[in-house]
Every structure is written in structure tokens, then in C-alpha cells.
N, C-alpha and C positions, 0 to 999 in steps of 0.2 A: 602443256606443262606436265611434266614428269612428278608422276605421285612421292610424296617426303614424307619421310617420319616426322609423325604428328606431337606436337608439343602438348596437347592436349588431349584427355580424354572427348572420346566423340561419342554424343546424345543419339540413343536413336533416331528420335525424333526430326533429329539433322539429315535425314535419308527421306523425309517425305514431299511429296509434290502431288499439284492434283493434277486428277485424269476424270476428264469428263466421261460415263457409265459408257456412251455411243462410240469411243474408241476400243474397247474392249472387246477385241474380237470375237465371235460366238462362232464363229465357220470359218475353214479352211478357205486359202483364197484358191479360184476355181480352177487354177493349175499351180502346181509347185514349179517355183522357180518364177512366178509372177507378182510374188511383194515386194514393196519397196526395199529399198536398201539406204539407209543414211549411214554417211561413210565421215566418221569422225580422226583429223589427224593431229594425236593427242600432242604433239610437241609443238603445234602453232592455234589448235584451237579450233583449225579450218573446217567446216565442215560442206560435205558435199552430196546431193540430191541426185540416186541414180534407183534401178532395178534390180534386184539379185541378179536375174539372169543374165546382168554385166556385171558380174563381181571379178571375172578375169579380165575387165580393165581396171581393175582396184590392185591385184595382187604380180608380182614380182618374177621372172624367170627363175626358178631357182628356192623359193618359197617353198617350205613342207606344210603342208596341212593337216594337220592333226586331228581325225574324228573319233568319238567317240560310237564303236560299234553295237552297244546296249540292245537289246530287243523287249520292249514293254510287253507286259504278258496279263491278260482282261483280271485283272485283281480286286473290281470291285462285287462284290455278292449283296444280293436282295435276298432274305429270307423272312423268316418269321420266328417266333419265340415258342419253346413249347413248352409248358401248355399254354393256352392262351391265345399262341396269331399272332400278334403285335407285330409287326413290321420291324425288320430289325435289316439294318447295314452295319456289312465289314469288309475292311479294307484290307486285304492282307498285305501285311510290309516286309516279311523276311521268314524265309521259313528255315528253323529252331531243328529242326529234328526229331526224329519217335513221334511224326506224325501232329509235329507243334507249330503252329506259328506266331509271329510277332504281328498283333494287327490292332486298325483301330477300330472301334465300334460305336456306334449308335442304335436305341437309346443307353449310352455307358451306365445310368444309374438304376436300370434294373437286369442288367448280364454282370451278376455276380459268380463267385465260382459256384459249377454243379452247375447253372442254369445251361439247357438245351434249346441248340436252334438248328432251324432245317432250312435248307437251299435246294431249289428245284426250278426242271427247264430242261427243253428237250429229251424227253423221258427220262435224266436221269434223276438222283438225291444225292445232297450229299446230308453229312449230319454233324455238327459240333456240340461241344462241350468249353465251357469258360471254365480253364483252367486258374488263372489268377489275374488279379486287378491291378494295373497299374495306372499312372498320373492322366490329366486331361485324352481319355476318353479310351487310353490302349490297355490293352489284353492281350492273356495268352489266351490262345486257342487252337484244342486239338480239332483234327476232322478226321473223317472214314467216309467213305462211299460204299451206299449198299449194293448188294449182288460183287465184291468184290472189286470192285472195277479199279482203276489208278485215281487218285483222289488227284492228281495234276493231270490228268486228259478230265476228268468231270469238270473241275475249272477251267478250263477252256473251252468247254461247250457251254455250259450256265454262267459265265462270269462276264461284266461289264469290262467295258474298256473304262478305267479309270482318269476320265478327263477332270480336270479341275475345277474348283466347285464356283470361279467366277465366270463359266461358261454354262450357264443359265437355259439348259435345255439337256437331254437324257442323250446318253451317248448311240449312236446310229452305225448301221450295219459297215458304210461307207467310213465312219471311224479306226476302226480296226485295222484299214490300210494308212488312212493321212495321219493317222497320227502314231505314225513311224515314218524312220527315218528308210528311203532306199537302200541303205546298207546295214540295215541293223541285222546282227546275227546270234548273239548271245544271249537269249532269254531271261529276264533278271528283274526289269524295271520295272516299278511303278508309276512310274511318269516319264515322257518322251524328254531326249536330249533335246529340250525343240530350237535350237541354232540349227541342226541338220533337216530341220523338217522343210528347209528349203531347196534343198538338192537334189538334183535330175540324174540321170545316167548323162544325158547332156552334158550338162555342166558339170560335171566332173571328167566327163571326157574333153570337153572343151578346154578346161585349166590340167588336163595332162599335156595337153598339145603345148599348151602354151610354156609348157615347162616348170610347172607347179608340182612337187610330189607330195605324195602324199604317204600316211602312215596312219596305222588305229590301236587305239587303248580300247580298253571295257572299265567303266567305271558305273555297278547297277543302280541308279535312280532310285532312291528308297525316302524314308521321310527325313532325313539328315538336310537333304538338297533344298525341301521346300517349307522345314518345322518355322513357325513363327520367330521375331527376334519378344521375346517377352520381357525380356531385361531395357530397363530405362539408360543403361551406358553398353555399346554397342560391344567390348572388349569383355562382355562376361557373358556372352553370348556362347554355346556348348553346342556345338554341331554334332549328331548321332554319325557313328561310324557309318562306312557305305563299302562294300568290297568292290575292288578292282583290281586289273591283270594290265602289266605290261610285259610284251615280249620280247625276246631276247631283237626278234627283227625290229620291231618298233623302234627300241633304244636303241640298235645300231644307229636308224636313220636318224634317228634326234640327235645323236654323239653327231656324224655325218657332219648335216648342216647347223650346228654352232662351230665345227670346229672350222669348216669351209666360211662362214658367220653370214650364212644365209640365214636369213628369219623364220622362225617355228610361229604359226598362228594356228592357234586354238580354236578348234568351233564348239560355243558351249563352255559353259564354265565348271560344268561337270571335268571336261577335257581339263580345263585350266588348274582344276585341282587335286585331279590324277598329276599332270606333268610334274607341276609344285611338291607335288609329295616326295617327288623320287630322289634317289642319293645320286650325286656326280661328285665323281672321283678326283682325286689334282689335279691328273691328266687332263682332265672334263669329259670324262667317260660317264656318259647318264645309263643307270641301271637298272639293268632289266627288276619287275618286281611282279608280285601277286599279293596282295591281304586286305588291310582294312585300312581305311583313311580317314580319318576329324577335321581334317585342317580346316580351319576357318581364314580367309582372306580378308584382311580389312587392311586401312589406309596405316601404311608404315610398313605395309608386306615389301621387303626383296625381291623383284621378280629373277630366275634366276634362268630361266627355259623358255618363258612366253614372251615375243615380241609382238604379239598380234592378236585382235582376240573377233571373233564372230558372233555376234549374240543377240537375242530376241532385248523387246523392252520389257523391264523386269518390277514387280510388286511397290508400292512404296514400301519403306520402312524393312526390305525385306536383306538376308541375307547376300542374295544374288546379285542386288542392287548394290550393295555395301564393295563384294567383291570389285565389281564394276568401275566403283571407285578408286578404289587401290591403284587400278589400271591402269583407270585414264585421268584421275584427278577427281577429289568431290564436285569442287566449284564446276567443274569443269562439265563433265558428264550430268552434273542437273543442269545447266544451261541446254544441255543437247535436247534434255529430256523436254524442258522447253519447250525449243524449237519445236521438236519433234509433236508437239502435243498443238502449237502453234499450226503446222502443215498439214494436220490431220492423220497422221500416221495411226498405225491400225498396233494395239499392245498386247503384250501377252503371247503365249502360248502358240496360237493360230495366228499373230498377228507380226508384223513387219521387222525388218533386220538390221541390224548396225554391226559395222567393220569399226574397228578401232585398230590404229595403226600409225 
């Protein structure tokens, strides 16, 4: 069933389902291209039990696959307070300029402005200052690395791979690779596109053969993608900007096949909310863009570019979940999440894939 404009405001609340702790994935599965894949087909309901590494018998001769090419960059810092030690995390979210960034921090109630914190690891330092305080738990914060150095090569030598905080163990050397995607190339993110964390050179070679094209946006993974919904009516919900780049090539091939009315599927909803942002012309000329995007997707969205969507299992109650909706229908897609939770499926982040289509 095809998502409708809703008569009714929708309850957060209306987006929650349980998930037993033991499906929560904590680890990469031991090759990419080896989780499941539940292949939901939103127009009859049907769903269907296979492996990623057969998604090119899920997808269409002719099909553009849309990835987003983001590159996650080690954002999260362990340091300490000075004076004092205290242990202090920051997560940097955006970096502001004149050596500022947008981040969040822990313990937020005693990094007031003027308080100094140090980061350190592999011989280098770097050193902050709490420029100003803002709402649950973010700051501005400047940095400097001493003896000179680039204060972005010292975070990538000291800095954590910022995995999410329902994966209940310290991120690992072996991190750094799985939790990127094969093609990621633009350095930006805070958090992995993770629909593409299942893709080989394989199988993407494999769905060229098969006559699948393909095309990539950047849309950087910041805390807009994964901020809480805190509002009790899911429509007053405020998505933080997120920048992204479409090019002039990308929107040829998206112009391409709608107008040929071959089907665009989205891996990632990061992707789904790049494409949705863009302008198409009378002609149906999708346009090339670069800047900032808010959109929020909830049930009563237009689709207007995605026929297709690829995506991990998503948070209760959460934003990405809500998107999801839109898509493939509420009732619809918590029936799946069901099943899915029914079969054992693996959630999250690190954990198993759904085609919607």
C-alpha cells in the first residue's frame, strides 16, 4: 500500500516496536555482502527472505542506484579537563571555521565557556577551549594542535571512529574500515550511510553486468540524521541542517531514467533525502545542487524521485524509522519490522538489509 496523506496528526509514539537487546547488532557480519536482506514489496505487502549478496535478483535491468558517496572521518575525542583530569568526550559535528566547531560534549555541566580540555594519542596534543553553550549537551569548541601541526591530520591520528552508542563496546582498529562504506570518498561524516555498508566491489560489479546504473550524491551524516524525535506529535519534529552536493552528472542520470521511467532506488535514507530536496523543472529536469538540507520525511511525504529504497533496520520512535514510513506505509513497515524481529534479523547499524520496492 502506497503511503497517503494522513488525516491525522501522528504520535510519536506511533513509530515504536520492541526489539529484543540480542538482535542488536554489536559486530560487523564477517564479510560484507553476507546479511540478510528482507525484500519488502510495498504495493501488495509481500515480503520476501533472501541475502544481500542476491540483491541483483531483487533489482531491474535498467534500475539507477543512487549511493551516497559520504566518507565518515574518526570524530569522536577522549580527553580530559584542565585543570583537574576529568575525563571528558567530544564529538565533533561540524566544523564552523576560525578553528571552531559544532560538537557535542560530555560531562556538558561542567565545560562552560573558558573551560580547557586536552586530547592526546600517538605522540600528538591537541588542545580546546568551550567557546559557548548550547541546548542538550552541545558546544562550540575551538582547537589548536601544539608544535603546529594541522589540527585535522591530529584528529585522525587521536580520534575514534564514532560508532553509535547502542553498540556497547569501544570502537576497534578493524572499525575504521567496516564501518565505511566501499565507495565512500568525501570526507564529512559522523556516522556511516550504513545501507551501503553492505556493498562489495562484487556486487556492484555484479548489478553493472546485470544492467543496473548507478550514480552518487554526498550528503554528510551529521547529528540532523540521528538527533532524537523529542516532540510528542511526530510533525513538530526540526531536523538540523546536513550539507550535501549533487552534480551536474548525477542529475543528468536521475533526469535520464524518470524520463526513460526506469526506477531510481535510493540506498540510505540520507540518499532519499538528498534526491527529495532537489528542484525538477516542467520538463522533469532534476537539478544539479550543492548546500544545506532540513527536510524531514514523514507519512503524507510526495515521493517525487524515489521509487525504491535500501535500508538498514532503523531506531524505534526515530526519525529514519518515521521516513521509512512515508515510503512504504506505517502499518505496513511495522508489520515488517515484525516479522523481521519474528526471524531473527540482526538491527541497526551493523545489522541486516531491507529493499523496499
Amino acid at each position: 500500500m502506497l503511503a497517503r496523506a494522513r488525516a491525522r496528526p501522528l504520535n510519536t509514539v506511533d513509530f515504536d516496536f520492541h526489539l529484543p537487546d540480542e538482535l542488536i547488532a554489536q559486530e560487523p557480519p564477517a564479510q560484507r555482502g553476507g546479511s540478510r536482506l528482507l525484500v519488502l514489496h510495498r504495493n501488495t505487502g509481500r515480503l520476501e527472505h533472501a541475502v544481500f549478496a542476491q540483491l541483483v535478483d531483487s533489482l531491474r535491468q535498467g534500475d539507477l542506484l543512487v549511493l551516497n558517496n559520504t566518507r565518515v572521518f574518526p570524530a569522536r575525542l577522549l580527553g580530559r579537563r584542565l585543570p583537574g583530569g576529568g575525563a571528558v568526550e567530544c564529538l565533533l559535528m561540524n566544523q564552523l571555521g576560525d578553528g571552531t566547531w559544532d560538537a557535542l560534549m560530555h560531562p556538558g555541566q561542567k565545560l562552560k565557556p573558558g573551560s580547557q580540555v586536552t586530547f592526546e594519542g600517538e605522540g600528538v596534543r591537541l588542545r580546546g577551549e568551550i567557546v559557548a553553550m548550547h541546548f542538550h549537551g552541545r558546544r562550540t569548541i575551538r582547537l589548536w594542535a601544539e608544535s603546529d601541526r594541522d589540527v585535522v591530520d591530529v584528529i585522525d591520528r587521536i580520534g575514534h571512529i564514532p560508532l553509535p552508542p547502542y553498540i556497547k563496546r569501544p570502537d576497534s582498529a578493524a572499525d575504521r574500515e567496516r564501518y565505511q562504506t566501499v565507495y565512500a570518498r568525501d570526507r564529512g561524516s559522523i556516522a556511516a550511510p550504513t545501507a551501503g555498508l553492505h556493498f562489495t566491489a562484487e556486487i556492484l560489479a555484479a548489478l553493472e553486468n546485470h544492467g543496473v546504473e548507478r550514480a552518487e550524491v554526498t550528503l554528510h551524516v551529521g547529528y540532523g540524521t540521528f538527533k532524537p524525535i523529542r516532540a510528542a506529535r511526530v510533525e513538530d519534529h526540526v531536523v538540523d541542517p546536513e550539507r550535501f552536493t549533487v552534480t551536474d552528472e548525477a542529475a543528468a542520470k536521475i533526469t535520464r531514467a524518470r524520463i526513460e521511467g526506469r526506477r531510481v532506488i535510493a540506498v540510505g535514507t540520507t540518499t532519499v533525502r538528498v534526491l527529495e530536496s532537489l528542484g525538477v523543472s516542467d520538463e522533469g529536469r532534476v537539478e544539479a545542487a550543492a548546500g544545506e538540507t532540513s527536510l524531514f520525511i514523514c507519512p503524507g511525504h510526495q515521493f517525487r524521485i524515489v521509487d525504491g529504497l535500501i535500508t538498514n533496520f532503523h531506531l524505534p520512535k526515530s526519525s529514519l524509522l518515521v521516513l521509512v514510513a512515508a515510503f512504504a506505509g506505517q502499518q505496513q513497515i511495522l508489520e515488517a519490522y515484525q516479522a523481521a524481529v519474528a526471524e531473527g534479523y540482526r538491527f541497526y547499524s551493523y545489522g541486516d538489509a531491507m529493499l523496499v520496492v
